[in-house]
C-alpha positions as CSV (number, residue, x, y, z in Angstrom):
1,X,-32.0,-20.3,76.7
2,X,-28.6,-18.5,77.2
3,X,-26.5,-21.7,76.9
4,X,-28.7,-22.7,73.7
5,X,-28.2,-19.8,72.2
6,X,-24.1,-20.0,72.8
7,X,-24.0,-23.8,71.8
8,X,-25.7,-22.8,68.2
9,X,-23.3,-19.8,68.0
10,X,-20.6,-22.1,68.6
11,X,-21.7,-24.6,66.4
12,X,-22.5,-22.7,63.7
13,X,-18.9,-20.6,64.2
14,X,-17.6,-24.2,64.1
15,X,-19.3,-24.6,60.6
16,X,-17.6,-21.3,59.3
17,X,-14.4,-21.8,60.2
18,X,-13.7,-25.5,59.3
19,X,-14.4,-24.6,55.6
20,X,-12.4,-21.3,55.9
21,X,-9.5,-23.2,56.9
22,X,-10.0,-25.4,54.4
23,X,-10.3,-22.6,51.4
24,X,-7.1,-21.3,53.1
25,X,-4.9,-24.5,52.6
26,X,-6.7,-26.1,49.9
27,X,-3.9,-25.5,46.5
28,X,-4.1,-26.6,43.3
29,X,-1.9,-29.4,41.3
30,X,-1.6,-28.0,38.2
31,X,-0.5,-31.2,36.0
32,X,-1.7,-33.5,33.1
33,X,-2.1,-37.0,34.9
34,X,-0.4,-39.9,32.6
35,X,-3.4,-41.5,31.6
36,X,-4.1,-38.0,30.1
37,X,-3.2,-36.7,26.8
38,X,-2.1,-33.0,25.8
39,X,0.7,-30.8,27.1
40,X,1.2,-27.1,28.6
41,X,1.1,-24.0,26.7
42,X,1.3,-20.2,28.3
43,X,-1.5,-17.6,27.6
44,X,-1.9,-14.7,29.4
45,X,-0.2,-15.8,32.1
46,X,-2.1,-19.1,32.6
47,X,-1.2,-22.9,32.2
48,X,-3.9,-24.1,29.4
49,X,-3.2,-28.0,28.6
50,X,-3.6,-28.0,24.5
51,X,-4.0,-30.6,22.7
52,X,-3.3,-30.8,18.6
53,X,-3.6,-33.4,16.2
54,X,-4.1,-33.5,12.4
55,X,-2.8,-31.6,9.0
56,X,-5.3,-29.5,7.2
57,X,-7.4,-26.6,7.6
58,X,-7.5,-24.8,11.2
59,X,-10.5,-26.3,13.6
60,X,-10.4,-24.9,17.4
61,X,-12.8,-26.8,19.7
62,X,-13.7,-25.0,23.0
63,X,-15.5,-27.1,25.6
64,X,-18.7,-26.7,27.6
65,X,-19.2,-25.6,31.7
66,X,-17.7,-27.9,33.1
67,X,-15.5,-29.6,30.3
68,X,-12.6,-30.4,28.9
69,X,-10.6,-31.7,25.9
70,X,-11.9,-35.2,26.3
71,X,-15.5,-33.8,25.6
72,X,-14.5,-33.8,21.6
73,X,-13.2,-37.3,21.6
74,X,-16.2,-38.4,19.9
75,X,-15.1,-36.5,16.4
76,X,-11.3,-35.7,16.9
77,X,-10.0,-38.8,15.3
78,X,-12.3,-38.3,12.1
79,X,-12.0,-34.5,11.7
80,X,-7.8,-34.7,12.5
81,X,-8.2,-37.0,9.5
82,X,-8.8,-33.7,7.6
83,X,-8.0,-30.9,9.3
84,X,-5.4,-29.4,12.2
85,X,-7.9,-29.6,15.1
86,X,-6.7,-27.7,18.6
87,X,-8.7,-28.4,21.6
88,X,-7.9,-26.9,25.3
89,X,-8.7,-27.1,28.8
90,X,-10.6,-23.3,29.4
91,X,-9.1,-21.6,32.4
92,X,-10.2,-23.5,35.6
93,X,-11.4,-26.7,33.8
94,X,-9.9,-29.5,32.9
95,X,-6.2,-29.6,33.8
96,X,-5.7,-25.8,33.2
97,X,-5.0,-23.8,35.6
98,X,-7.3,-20.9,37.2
99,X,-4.9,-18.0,38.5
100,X,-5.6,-15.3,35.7
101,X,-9.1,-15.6,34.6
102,X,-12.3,-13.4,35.4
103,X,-15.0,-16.4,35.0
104,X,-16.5,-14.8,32.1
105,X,-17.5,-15.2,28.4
106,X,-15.9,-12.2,27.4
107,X,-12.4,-13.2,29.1
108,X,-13.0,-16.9,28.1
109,X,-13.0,-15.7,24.2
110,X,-9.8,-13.7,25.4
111,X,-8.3,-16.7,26.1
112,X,-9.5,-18.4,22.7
113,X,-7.7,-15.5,20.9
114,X,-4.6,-16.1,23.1
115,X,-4.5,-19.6,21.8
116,X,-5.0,-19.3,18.7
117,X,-2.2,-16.4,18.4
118,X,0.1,-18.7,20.7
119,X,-0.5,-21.9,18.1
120,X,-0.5,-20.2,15.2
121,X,-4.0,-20.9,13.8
122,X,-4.9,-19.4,10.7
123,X,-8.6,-19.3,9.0
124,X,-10.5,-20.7,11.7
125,X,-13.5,-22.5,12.0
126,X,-14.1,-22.0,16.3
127,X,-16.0,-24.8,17.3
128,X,-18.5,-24.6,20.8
129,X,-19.9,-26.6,22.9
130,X,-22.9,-25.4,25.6
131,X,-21.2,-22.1,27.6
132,X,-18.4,-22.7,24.4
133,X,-21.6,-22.0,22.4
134,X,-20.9,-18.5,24.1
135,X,-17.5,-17.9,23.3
136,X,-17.7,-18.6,19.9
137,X,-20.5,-16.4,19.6
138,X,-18.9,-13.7,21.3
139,X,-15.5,-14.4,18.8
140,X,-18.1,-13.8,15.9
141,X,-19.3,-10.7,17.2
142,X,-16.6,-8.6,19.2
143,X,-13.1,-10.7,17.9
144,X,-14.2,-12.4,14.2
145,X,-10.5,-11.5,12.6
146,X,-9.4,-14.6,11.2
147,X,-11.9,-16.5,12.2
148,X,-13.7,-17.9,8.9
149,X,-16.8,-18.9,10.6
150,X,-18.0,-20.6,14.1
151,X,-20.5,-23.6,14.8
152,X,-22.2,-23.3,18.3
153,X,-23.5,-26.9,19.6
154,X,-26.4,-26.5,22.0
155,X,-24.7,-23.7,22.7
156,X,-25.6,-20.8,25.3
157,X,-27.2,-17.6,23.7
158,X,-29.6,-16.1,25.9
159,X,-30.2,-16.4,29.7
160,X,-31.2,-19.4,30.9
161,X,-32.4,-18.0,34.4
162,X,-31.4,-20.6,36.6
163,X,-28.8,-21.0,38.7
164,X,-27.7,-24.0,41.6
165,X,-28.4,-21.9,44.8
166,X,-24.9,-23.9,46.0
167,X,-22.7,-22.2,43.2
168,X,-23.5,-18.5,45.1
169,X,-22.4,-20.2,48.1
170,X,-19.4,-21.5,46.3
171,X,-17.8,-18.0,44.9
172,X,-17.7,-16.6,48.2
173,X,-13.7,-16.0,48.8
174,X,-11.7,-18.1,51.1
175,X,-15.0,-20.0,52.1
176,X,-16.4,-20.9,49.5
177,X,-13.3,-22.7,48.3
178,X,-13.5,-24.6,51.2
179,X,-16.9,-25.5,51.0
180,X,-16.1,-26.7,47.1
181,X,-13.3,-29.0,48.5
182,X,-15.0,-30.6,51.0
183,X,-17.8,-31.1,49.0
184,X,-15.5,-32.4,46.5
185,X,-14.8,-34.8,48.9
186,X,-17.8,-36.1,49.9
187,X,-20.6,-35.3,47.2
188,X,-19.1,-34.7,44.0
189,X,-19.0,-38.0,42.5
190,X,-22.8,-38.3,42.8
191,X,-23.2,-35.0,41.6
192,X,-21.4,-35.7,38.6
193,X,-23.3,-38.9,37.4
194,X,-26.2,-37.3,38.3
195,X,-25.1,-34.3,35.9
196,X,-23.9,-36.2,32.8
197,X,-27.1,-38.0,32.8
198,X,-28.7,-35.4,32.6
199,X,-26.6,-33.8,29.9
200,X,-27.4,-37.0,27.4
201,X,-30.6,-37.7,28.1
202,X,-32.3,-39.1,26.2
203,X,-29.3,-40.6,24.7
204,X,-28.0,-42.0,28.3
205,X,-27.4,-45.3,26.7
206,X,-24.3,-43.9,25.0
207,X,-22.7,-43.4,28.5
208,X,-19.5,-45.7,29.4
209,X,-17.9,-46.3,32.2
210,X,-15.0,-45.3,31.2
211,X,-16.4,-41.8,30.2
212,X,-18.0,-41.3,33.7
213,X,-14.9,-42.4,35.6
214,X,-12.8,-40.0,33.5
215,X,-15.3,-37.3,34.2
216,X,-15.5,-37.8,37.7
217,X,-11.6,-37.3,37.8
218,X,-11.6,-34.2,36.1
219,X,-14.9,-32.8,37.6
220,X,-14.6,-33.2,40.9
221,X,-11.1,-31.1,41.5
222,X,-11.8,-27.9,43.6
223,X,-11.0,-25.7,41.2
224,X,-13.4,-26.8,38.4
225,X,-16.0,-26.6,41.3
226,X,-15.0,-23.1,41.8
227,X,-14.9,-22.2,38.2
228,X,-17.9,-23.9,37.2
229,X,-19.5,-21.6,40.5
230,X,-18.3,-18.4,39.2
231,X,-19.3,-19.2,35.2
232,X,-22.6,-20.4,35.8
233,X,-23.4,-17.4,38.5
234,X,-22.0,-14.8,35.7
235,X,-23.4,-16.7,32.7
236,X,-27.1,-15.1,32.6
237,X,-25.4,-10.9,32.5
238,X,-22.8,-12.3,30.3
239,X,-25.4,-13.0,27.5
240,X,-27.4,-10.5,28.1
241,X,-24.6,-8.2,27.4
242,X,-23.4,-10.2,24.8
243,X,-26.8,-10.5,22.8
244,X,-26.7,-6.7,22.6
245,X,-23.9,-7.4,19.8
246,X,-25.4,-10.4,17.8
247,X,-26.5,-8.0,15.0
248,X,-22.7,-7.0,14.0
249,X,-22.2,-10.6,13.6
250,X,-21.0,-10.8,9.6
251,X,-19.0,-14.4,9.7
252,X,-20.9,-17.8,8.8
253,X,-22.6,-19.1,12.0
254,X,-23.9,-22.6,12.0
255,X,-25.9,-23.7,15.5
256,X,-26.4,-27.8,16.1
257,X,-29.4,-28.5,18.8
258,X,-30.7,-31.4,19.9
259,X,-34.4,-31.1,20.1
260,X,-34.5,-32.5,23.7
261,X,-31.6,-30.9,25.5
262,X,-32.0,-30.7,29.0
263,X,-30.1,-28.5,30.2
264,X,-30.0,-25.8,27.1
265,X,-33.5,-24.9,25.7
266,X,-33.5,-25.8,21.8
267,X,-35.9,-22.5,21.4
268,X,-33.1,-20.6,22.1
269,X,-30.8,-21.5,19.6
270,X,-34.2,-21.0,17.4
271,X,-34.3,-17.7,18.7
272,X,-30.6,-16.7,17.9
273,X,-30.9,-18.1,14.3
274,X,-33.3,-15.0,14.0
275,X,-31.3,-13.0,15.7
276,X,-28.1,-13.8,13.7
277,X,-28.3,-12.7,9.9
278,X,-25.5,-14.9,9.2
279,X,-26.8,-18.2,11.1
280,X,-28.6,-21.3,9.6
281,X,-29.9,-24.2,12.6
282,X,-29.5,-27.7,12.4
283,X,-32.1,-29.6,14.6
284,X,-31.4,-33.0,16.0
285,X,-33.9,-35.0,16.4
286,X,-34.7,-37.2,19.6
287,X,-31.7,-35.6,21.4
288,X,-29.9,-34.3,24.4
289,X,-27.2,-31.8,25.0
290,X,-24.5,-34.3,24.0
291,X,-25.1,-33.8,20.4
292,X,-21.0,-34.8,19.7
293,X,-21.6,-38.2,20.9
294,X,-25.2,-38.8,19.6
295,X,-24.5,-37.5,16.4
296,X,-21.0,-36.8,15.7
297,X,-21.7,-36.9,11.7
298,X,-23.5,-33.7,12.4
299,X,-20.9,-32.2,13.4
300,X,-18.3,-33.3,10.8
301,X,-20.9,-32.5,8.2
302,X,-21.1,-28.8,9.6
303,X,-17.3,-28.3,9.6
304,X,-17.4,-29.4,6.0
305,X,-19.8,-27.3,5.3
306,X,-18.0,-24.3,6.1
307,X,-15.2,-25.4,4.4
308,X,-16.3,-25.3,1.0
């Protein structure tokens, strides 16, 4: 019983310390691939890949959890035809790096500020998508200067109350990192399909190749793991806090759901349209999360809206 009991501790000490070693040495590249488009700006201290395109009116668009620029590629060429539209990487995602950031909404809309300070925007319209629902509902509330209205797309509002059991394991310092790049390693790739599936169903037909192969690039680097971990974990207090302050929202708020999102409940958005004096919803029939790629005309037709 003795030498059992020393061959599980050794195992299982074994199991500890490979992924801590891992977390240890496992760094970072902090660079735009070639194939990808954008280039490096500073903000608070952070490396945040921006992309800008287009003369007009001010548009920032602020990706979900995970995410990145490429996630607005379904309605950058037609609104760039009208208006200056800035998209970024959020801290941790996409190309960005992940040094400065505290994994919240609060510091994520931080971050939005910083960028639109650093690029000069003027008059915004702040664009979210799912947890960049959040951020642009916390902009409306706690940061709305110069920000002439936002547009939440199955955007976050409330807590959801679920969490992956594997992100808590991810957070954990030094080990968890490890655990997120050898998973990276092994399971991501599965994981992601499995995710962005879910994320446009019913709409999965609408899914490329090209689109999952890009994702699965950008997805499956250690530090998106780890940020996506810490943002999902912190996503449910975030909200709650933050819904404490959706009665001081004053700006124009339009919210965009698709009826049969998966992975954000449409009630909630109906929900914050009562909450928010300022907010009018537009349902989407027979669709998912990915309302930008379903229905991209909804979009443009909201940005135009708020325009006027």
């Amino acid at each position: 019983m003795k030498k059992l009991l020393i061959v599980v501790a050794i195992l299982l000490g074994v199991l500890i310390v490979i992924p801590a070693i891992a977390g240890l040495f496992s760094r970072d590249r902090i660079e735009i691939p070639a194939s990808f488009k954008g280039s490096y700006i500073e903000v608070h201290g952070e490396k945040i890949r921006c992309l800008q395109a287009g003369n007009g009116p001010d548009l920032l668009l602020i990706h979900g959890l995970p995410g990145s620029i490429e996630d607005w590629e379904s309605v950058m060429g037609p609104l760039s035809a009208r208006y200056r539209i800035t998209a970024y990487d959020r801290p941790g995602h996409g190309f960005s790096g992940a040094e400065k950031t505290r994994y919240t909404i609060r510091d994520n809309a931080r971050f939005a500020r910083g960028v639109i300070e650093k690029m000069g925007l003027k008059n915004v319209i702040a664009v979210g998508h799912s947890y960049g629902g959040g951020i642009v509902l916390a902009l409306a509330a706690l940061d709305p200067e110069g920000i002439r209205g936002v547009i939440s797309i199955a955007g976050v509002s409330r807590p959801l109350g679920q969490v992956d059991p594997f992100f808590y394991v991810n957070i954990i310092p030094v080990l968890g990192r490890g655990l997120a790049a050898i998973g990276a390693a092994l399971l991501a790739g599965d994981m992601v399909e499995e995710g962005v599936k879910d994320a446009f169903k019913p709409n999965e037909t609408l899914i490329t190749k090209q689109y999952m192969e890009t994702r699965k690039i950008i997805f499956t680097q250690t530090k998106v793991i780890v940020t996506t971990s810490h943002e999902d974990v912190g996503c449910d207090p975030d909200l709650a806090e933050l819904g404490n302050s959706y009665g001081k929202i004053a700006i124009p708020v339009r919210i965009i759901h698709g009826e049969a999102d998966a992975i954000v409940p449409f009630k909630d958005s109906a929900w914050l349209e009562k909450e928010v004096k300022t907010a009018k919803l537009v349902p989407v029939k027979n669709t998912g999360h990915m309302v930008q790629y379903a229905h991209p005309e909804t979009i443009i037709a909201a940005v135009e809206e708020l325009n006027r």
